[in-house]
Backbone of each chain as ProteinMPNN parsed JSONL, in Angstrom:
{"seq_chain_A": "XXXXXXXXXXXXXXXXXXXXXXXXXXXXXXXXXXXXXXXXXXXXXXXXXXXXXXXXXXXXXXXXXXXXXXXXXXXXXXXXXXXXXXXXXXXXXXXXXXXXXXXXXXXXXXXXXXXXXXXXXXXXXXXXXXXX", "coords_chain_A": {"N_chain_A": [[4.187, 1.511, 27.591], [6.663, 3.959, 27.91], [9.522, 6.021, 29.128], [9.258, 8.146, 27.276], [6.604, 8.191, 26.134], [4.171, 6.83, 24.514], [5.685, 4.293, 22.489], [6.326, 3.19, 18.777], [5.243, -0.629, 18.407], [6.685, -2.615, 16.683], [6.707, -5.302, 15.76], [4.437, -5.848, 15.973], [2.311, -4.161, 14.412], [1.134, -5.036, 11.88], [-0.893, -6.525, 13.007], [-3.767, -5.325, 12.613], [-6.587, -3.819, 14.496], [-5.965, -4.684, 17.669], [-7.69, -7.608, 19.492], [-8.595, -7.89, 22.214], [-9.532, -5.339, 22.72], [-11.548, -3.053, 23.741], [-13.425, -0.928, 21.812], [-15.318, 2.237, 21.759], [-16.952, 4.609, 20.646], [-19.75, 5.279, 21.276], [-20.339, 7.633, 22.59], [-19.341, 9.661, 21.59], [-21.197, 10.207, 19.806], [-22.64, 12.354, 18.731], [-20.931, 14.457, 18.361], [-19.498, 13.533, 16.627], [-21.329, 13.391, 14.15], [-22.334, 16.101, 14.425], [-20.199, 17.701, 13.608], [-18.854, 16.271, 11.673], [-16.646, 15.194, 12.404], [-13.518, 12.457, 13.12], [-12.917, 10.202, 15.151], [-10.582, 8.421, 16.91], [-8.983, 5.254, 18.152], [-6.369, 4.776, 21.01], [-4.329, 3.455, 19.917], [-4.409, 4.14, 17.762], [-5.589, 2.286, 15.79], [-8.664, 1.586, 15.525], [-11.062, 3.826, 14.267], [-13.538, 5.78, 14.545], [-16.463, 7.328, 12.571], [-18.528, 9.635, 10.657], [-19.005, 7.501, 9.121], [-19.19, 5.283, 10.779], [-17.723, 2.53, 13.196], [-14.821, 1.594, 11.948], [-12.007, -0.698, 11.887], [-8.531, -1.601, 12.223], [-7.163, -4.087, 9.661], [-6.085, -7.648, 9.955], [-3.495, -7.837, 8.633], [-1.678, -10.204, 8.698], [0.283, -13.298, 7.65], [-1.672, -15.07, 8.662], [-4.399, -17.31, 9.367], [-6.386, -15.706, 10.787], [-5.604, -13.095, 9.322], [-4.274, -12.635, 6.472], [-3.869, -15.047, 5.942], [-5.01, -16.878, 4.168], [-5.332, -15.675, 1.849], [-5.399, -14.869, -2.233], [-2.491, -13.461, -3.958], [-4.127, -12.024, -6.47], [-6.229, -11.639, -4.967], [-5.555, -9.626, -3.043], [-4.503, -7.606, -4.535], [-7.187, -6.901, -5.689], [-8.454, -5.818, -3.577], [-7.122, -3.439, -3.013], [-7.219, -2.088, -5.296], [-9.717, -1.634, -5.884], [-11.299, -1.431, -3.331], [-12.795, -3.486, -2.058], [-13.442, -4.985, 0.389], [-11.606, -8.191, 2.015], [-10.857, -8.686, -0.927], [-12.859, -9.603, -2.605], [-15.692, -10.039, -4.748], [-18.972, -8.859, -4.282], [-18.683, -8.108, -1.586], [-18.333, -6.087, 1.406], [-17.206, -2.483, 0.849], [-13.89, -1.22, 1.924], [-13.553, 0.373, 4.443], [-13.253, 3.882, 5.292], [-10.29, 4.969, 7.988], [-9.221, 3.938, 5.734], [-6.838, 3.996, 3.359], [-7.369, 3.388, 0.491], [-8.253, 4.375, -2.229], [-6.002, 6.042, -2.729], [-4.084, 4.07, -2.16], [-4.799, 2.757, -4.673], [-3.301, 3.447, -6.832], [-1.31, 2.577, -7.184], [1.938, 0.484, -8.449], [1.539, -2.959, -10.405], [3.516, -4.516, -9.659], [4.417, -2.662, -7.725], [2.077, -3.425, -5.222], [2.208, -6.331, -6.063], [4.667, -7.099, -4.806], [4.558, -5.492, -1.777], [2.521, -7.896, -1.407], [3.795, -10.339, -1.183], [6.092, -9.458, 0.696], [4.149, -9.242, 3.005], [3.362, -12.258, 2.964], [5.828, -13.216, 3.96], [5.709, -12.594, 6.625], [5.688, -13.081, 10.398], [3.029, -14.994, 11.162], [0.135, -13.494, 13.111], [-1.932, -14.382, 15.893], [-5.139, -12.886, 15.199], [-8.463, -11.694, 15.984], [-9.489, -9.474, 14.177], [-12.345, -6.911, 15.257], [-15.532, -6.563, 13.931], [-17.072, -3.85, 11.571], [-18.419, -1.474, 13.013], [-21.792, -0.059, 13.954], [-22.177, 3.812, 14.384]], "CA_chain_A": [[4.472, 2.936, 27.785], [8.178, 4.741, 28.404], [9.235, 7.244, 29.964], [9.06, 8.95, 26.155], [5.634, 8.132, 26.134], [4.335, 4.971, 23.934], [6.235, 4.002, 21.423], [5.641, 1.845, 18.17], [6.037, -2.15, 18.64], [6.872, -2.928, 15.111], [6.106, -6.465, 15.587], [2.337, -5.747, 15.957], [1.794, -3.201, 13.481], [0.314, -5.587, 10.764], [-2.292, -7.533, 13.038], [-5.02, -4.916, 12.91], [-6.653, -3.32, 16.224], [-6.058, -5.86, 18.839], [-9.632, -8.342, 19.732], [-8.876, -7.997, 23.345], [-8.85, -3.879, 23.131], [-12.893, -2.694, 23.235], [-13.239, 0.36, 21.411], [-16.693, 2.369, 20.985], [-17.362, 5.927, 20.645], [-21.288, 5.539, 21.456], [-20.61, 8.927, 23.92], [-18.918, 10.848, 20.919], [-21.638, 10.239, 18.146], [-23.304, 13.434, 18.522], [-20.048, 15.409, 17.917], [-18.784, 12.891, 15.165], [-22.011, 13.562, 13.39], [-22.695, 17.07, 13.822], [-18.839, 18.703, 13.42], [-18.252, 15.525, 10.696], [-14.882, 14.625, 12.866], [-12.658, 11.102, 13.468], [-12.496, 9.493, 16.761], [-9.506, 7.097, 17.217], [-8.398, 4.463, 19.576], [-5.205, 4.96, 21.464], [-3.328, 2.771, 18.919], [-4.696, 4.488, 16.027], [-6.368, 0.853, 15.017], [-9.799, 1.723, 15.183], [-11.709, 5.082, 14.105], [-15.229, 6.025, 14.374], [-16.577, 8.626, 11.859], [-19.62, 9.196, 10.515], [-18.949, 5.81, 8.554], [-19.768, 4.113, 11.682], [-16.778, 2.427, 13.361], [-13.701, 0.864, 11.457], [-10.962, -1.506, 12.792], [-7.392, -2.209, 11.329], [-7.634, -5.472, 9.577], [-4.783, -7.945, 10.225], [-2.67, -8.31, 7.128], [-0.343, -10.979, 8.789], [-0.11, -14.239, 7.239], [-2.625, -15.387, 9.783], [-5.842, -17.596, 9.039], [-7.835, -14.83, 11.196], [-5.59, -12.083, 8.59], [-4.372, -12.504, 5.151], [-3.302, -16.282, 5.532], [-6.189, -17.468, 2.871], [-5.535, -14.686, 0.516], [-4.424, -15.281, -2.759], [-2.458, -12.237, -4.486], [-5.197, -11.486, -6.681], [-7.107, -10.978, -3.968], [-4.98, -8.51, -2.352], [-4.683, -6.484, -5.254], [-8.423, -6.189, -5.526], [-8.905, -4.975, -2.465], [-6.081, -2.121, -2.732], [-7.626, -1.533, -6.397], [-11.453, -1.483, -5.652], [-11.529, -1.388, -1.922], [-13.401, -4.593, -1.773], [-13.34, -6.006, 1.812], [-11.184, -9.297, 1.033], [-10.614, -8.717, -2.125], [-13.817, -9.98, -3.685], [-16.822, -9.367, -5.235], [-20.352, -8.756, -3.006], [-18.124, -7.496, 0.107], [-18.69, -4.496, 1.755], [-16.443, -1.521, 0.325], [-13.349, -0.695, 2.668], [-14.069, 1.774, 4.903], [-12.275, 5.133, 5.989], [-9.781, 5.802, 7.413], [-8.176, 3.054, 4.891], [-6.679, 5.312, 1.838], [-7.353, 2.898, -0.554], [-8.289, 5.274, -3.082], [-4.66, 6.763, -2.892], [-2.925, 3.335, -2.626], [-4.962, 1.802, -5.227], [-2.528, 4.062, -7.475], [0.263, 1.659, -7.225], [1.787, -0.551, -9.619], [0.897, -4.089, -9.915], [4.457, -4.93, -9.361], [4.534, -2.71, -6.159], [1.532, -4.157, -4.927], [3.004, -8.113, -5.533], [5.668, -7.244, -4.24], [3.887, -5.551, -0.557], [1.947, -9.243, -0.947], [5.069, -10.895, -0.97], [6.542, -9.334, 2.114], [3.53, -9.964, 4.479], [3.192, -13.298, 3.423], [6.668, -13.633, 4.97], [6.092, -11.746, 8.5], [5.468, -13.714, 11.089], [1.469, -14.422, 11.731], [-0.219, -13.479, 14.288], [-3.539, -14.687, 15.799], [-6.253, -12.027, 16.133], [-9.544, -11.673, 14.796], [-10.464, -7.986, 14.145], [-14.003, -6.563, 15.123], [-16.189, -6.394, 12.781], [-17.317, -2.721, 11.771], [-19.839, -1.159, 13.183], [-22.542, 1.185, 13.485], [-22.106, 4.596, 16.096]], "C_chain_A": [[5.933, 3.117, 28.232], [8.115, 6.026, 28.731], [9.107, 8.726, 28.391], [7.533, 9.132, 25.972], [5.292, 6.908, 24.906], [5.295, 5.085, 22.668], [5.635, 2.884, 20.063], [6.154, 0.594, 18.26], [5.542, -2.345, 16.906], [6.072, -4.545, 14.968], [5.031, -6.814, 15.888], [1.604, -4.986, 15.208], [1.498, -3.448, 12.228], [-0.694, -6.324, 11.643], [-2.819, -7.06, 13.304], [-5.166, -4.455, 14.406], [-6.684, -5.001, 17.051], [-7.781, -6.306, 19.129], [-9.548, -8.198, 20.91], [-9.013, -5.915, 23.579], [-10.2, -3.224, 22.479], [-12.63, -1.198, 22.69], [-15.051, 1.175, 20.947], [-16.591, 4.035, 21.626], [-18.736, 6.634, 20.568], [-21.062, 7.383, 21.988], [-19.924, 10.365, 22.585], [-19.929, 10.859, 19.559], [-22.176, 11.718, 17.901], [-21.832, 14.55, 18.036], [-19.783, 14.674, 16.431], [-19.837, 13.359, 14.71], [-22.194, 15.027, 13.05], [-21.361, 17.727, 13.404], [-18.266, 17.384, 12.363], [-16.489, 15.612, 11.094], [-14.798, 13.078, 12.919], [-12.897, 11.068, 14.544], [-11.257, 8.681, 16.781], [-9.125, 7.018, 18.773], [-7.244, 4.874, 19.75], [-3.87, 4.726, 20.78], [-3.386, 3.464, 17.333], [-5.291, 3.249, 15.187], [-7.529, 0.789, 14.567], [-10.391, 3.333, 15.253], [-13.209, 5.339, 14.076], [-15.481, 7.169, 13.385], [-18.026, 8.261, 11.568], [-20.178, 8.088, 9.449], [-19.765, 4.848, 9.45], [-18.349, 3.739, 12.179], [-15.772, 1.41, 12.395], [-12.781, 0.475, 12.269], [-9.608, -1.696, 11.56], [-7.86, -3.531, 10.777], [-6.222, -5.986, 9.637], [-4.558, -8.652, 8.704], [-1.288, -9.201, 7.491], [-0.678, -12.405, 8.135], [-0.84, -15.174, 7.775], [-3.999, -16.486, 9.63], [-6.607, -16.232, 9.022], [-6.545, -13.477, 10.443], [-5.188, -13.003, 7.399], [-3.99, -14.491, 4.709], [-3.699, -17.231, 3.957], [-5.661, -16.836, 1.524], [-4.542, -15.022, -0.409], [-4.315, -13.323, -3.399], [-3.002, -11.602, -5.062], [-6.384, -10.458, -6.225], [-7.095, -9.669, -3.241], [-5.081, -7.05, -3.379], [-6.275, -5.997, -5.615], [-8.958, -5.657, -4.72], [-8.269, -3.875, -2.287], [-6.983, -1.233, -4.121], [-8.926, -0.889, -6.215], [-12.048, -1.382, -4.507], [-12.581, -2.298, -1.529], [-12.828, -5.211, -0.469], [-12.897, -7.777, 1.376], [-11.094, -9.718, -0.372], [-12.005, -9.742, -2.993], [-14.637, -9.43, -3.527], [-18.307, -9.482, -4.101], [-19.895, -8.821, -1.676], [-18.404, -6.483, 0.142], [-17.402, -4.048, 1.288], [-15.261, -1.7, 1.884], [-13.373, 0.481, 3.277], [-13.168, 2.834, 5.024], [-11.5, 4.498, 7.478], [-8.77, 4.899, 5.955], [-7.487, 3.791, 3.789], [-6.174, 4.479, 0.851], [-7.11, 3.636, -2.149], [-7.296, 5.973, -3.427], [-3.857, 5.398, -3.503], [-3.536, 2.735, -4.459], [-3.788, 2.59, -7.233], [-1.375, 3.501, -7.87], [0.528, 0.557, -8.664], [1.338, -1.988, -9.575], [1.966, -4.583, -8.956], [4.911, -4.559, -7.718], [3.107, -3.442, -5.359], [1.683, -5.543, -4.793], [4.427, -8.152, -4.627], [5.379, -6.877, -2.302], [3.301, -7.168, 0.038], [2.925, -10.15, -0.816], [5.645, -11.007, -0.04], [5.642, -9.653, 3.228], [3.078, -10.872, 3.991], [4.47, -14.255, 4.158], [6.909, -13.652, 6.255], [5.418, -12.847, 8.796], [3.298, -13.594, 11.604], [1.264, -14.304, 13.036], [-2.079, -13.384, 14.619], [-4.502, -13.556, 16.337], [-7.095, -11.779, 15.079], [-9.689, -10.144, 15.495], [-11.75, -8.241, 14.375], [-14.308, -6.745, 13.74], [-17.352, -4.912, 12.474], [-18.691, -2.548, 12.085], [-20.584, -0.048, 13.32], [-22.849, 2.181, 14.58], [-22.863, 4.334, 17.349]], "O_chain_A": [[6.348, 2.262, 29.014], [7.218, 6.868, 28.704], [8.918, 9.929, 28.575], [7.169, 10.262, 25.646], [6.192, 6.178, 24.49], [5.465, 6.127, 22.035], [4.78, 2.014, 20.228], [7.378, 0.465, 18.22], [4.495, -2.241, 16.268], [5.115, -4.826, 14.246], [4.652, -7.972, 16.067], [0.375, -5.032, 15.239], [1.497, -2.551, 11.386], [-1.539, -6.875, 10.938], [-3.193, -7.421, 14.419], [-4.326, -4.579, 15.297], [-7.324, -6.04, 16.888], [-8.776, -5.589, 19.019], [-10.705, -8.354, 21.3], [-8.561, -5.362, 24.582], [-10.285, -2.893, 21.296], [-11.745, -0.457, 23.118], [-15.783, 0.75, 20.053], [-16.252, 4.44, 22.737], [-19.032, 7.756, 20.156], [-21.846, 8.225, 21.55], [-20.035, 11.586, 22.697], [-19.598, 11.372, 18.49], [-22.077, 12.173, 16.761], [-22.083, 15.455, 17.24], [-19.874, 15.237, 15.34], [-19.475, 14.535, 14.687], [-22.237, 15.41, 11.881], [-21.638, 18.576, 12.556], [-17.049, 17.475, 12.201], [-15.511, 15.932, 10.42], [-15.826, 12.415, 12.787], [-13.162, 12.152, 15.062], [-11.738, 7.838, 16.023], [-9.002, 7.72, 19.777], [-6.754, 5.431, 18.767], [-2.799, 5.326, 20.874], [-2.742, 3.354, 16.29], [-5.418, 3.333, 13.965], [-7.796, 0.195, 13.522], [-10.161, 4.001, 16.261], [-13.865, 4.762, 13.209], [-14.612, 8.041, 13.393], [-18.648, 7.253, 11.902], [-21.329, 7.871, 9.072], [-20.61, 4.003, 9.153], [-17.504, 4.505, 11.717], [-16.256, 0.294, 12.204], [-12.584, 1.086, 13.319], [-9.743, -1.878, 10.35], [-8.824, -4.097, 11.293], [-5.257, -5.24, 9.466], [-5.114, -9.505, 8.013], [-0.198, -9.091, 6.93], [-1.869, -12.711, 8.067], [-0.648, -16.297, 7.309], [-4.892, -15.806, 10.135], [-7.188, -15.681, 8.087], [-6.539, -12.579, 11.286], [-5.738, -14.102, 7.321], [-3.9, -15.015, 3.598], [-3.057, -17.872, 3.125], [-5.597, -17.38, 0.421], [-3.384, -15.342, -0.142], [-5.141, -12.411, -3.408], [-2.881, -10.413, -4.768], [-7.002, -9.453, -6.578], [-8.005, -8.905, -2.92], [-5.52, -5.926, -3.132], [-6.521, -4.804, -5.796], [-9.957, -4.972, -4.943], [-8.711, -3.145, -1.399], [-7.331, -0.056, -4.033], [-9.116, 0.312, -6.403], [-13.271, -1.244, -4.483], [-13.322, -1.908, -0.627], [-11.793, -5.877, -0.443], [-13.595, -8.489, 0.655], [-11.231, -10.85, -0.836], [-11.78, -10.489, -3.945], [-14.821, -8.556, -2.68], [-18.372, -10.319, -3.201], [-20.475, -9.408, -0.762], [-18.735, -5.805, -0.831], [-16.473, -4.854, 1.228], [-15.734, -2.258, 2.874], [-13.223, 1.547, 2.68], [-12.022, 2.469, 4.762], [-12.092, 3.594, 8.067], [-7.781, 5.38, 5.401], [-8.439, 4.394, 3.294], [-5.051, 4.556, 0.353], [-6.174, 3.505, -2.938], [-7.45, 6.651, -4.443], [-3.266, 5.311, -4.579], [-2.719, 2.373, -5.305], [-3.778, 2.114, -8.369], [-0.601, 3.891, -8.744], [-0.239, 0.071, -9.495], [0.671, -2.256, -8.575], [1.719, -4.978, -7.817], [5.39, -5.28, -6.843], [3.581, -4.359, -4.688], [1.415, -6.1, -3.729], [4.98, -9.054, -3.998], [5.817, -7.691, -1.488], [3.423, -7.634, 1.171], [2.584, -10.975, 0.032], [5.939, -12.109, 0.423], [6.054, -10.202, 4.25], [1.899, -10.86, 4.343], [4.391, -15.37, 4.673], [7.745, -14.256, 6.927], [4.745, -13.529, 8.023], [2.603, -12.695, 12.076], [1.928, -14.801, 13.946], [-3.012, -12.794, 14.074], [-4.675, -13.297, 17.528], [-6.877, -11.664, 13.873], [-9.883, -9.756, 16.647], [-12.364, -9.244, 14.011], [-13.615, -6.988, 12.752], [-18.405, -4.899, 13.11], [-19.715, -3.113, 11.7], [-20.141, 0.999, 12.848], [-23.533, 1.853, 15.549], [-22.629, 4.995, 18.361]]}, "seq_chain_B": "XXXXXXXXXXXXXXXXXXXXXXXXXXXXXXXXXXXXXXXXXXXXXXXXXXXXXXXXXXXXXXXXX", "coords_chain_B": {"N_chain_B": [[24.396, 26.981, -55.617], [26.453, 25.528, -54.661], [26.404, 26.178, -52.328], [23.536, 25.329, -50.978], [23.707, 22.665, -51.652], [25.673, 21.633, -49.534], [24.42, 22.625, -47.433], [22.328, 20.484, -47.085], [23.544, 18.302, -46.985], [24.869, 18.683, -44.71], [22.561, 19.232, -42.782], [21.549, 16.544, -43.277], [23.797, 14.836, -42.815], [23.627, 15.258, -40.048], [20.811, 14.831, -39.229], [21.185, 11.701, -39.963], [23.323, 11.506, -38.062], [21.326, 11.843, -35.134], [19.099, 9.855, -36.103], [20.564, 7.947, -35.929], [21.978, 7.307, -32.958], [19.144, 7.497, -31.888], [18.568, 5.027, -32.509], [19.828, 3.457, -31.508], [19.824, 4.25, -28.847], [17.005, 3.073, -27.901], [17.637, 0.383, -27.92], [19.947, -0.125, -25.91], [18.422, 0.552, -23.786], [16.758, -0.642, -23.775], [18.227, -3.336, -23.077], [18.922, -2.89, -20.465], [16.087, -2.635, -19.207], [15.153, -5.056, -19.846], [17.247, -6.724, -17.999], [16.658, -5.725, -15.492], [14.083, -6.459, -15.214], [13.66, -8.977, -13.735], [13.606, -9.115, -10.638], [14.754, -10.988, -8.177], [13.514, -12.753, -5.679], [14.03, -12.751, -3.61], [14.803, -9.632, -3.934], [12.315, -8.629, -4.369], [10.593, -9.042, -2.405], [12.12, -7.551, 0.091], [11.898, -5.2, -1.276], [8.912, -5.313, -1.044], [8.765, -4.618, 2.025], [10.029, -2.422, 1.825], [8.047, -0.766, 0.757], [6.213, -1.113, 2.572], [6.877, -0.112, 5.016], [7.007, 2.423, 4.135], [4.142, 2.888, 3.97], [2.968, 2.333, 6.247], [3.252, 3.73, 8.267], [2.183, 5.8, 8.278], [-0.558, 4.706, 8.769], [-2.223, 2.717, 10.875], [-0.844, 2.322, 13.616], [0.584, 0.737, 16.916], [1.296, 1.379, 19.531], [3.479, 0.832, 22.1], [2.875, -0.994, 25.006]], "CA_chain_B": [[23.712, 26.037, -55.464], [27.246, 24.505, -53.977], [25.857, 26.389, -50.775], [22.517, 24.259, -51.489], [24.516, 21.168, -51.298], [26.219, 21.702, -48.552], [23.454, 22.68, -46.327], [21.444, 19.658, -47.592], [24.749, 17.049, -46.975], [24.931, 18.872, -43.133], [21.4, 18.573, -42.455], [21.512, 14.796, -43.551], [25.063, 14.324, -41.384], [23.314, 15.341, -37.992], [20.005, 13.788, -39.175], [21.512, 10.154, -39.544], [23.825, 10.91, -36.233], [20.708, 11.741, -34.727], [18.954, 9.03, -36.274], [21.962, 6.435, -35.436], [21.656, 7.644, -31.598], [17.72, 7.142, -31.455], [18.469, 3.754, -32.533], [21.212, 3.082, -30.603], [19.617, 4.506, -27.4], [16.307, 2.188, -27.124], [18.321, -1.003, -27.909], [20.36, 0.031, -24.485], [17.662, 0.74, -22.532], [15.79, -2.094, -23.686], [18.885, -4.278, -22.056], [18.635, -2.388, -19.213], [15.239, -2.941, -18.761], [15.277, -6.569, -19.634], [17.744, -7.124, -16.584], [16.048, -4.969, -14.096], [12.28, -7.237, -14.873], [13.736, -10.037, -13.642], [14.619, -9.0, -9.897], [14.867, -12.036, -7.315], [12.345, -13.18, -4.897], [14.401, -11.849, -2.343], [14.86, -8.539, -3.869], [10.858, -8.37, -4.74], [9.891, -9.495, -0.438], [12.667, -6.464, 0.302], [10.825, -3.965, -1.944], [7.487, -4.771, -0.432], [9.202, -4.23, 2.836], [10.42, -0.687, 2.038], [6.845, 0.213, 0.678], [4.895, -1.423, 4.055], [7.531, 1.181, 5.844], [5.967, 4.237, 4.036], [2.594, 3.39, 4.107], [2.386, 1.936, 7.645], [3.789, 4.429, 9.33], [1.048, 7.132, 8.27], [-1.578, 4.628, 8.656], [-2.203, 2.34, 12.057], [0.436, 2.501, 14.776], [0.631, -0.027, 17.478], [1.651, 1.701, 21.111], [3.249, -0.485, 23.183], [1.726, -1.034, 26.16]], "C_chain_B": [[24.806, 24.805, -54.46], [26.679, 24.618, -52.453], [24.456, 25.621, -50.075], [22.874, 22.955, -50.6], [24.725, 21.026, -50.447], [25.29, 21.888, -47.167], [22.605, 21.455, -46.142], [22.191, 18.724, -46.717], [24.889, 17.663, -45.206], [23.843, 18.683, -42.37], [21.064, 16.978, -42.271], [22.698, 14.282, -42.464], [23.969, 14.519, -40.616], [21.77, 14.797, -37.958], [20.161, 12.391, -39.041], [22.049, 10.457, -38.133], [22.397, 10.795, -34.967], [19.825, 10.266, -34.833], [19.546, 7.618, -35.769], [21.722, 6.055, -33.666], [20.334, 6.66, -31.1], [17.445, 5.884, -31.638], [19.168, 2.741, -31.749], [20.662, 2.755, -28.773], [17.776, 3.187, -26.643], [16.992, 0.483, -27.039], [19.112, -1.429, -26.308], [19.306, -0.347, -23.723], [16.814, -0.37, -22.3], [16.865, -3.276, -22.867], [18.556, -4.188, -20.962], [17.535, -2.982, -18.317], [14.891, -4.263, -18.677], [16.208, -7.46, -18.294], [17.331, -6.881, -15.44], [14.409, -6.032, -13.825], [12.451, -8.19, -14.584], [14.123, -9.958, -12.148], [14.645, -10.467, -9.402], [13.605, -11.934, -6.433], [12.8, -12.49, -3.537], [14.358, -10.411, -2.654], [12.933, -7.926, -3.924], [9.833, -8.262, -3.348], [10.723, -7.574, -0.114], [11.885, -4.992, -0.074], [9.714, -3.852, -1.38], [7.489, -4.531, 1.103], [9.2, -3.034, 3.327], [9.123, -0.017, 1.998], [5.856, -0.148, 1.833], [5.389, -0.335, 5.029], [7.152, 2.338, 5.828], [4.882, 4.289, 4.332], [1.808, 3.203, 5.47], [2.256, 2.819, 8.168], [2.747, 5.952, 8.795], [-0.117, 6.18, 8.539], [-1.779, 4.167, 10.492], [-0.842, 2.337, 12.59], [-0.069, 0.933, 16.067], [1.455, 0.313, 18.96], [2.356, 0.564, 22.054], [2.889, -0.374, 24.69], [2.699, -1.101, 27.745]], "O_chain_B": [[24.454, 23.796, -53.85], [26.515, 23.716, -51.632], [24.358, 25.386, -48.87], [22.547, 22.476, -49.514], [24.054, 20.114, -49.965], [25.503, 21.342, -46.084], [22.115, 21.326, -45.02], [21.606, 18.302, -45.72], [25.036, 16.722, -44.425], [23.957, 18.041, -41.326], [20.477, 16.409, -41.351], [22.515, 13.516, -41.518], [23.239, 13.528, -40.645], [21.355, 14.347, -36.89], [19.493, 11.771, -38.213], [21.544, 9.938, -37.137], [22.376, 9.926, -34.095], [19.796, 9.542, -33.837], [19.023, 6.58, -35.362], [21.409, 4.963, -33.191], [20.306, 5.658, -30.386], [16.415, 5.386, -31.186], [19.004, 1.546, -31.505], [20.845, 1.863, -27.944], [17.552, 2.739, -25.519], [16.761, -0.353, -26.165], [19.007, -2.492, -25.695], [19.244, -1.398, -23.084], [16.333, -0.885, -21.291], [16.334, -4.062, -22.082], [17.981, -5.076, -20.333], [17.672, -3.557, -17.237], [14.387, -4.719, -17.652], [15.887, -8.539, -17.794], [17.519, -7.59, -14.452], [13.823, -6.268, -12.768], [11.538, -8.927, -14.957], [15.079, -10.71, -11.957], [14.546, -11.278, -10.323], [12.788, -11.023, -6.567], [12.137, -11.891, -2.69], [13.891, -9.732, -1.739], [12.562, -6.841, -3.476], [8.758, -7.675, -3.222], [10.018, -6.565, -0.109], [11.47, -4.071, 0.628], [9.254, -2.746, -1.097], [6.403, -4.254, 1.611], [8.797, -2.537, 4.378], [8.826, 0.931, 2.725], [4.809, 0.478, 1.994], [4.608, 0.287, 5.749], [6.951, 3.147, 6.734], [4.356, 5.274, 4.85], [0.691, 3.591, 5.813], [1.166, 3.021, 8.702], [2.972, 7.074, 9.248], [-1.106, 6.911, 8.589], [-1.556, 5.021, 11.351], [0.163, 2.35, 11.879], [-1.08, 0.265, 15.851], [2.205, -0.547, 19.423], [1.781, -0.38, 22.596], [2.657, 0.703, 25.241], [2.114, -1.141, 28.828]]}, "name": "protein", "num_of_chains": 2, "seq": "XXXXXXXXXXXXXXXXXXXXXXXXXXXXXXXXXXXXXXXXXXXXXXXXXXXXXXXXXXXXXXXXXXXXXXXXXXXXXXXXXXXXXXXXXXXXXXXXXXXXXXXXXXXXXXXXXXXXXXXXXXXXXXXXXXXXXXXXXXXXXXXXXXXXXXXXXXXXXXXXXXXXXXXXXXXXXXXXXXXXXXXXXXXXXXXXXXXXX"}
């Protein structure tokens, strides 16, 4: 925090909501459900809706984010919103705006996979989504 | 009928220049484009740089603490 109030740390803004940073909106389900609103964490990492809850996922070159992934992969998950880019995963949830990016070219897309397999990884395992 | 002629022979001029042009102009562009599909590895990391800049910054944020 500053005296501006928080700011963004750039060099954390690919590894997903933080694993040490609980997040649950049990106490807001009755609004999320009946007024069909968002919840978000402080960071903006994780959202509750009436999805259930979502978490950033870490897209750093990471084991626990994209370290495994081959480019293929990436682009199927921007294309088809396949959770790790393959087949019999759960869909990507909201708020992700797949459905917008998956608009891109291939070329911008290899080229996004390109740049975060250069950033620096970083170790954190995202939650795993869940249900209000 | 010389007036004939003449309209015929001006039509045909600015059809070939046109013609000449339209042949002229993908041969360019096709260079063009043949230099540009080849960027670098560095310029291709850079690019996916600029576009993680637009799309981050509407999506998660990261507060610092």
């Amino acid at each position: 925090m500053t005296p501006q109030g928080p700011v963004l740390d750039m060099a954390r803004r690919f590894m997903g909501h933080p694993a040490d940073e609980p997040f649950s909106a049990a106490d807001k389900k009755e609004l999320i459900q009946s007024q069909f609103v968002a919840v978000f964490s402080p960071g903006m990492t994780a959202a509750a809706g009436p999805w259930g809850v979502s978490f950033a996922a870490n897209i750093t070159p990471d084991d626990t984010g994209i370290g495994a992934w081959t480019e293929a992969q990436f682009i199927k998950a921007i294309r088809e919103g396949k959770s790790k880019g393959m087949e019999g995963t759960r869909p990507i949830l909201p708020p992700m705006p797949w459905p917008s990016y998956k608009n891109m070219t291939d070329e911008d897309l290899k080229a996004l996979f390109a740049y975060l397999k250069t950033i620096k990884p970083i170790n954190n395992t995202v939650p795993k989504p869940q249900s209000l | 009928m010389f007036k004939n002629t003449f309209l015929t022979a001006s039509v045909l001029t600015v059809g070939l220049f046109a013609l000449t042009n339209c042949n002229q102009q993908p041969a360019a562009d096709n260079q063009t484009t043949a230099e540009a599909s080849a960027p670098s590895d560095a310029d291709i990391v850079k690019r996916g740089e600029y576009l993680s800049n637009i799309l981050v910054a509407t999506t998660a944020t990261h507060p610092k603490r």
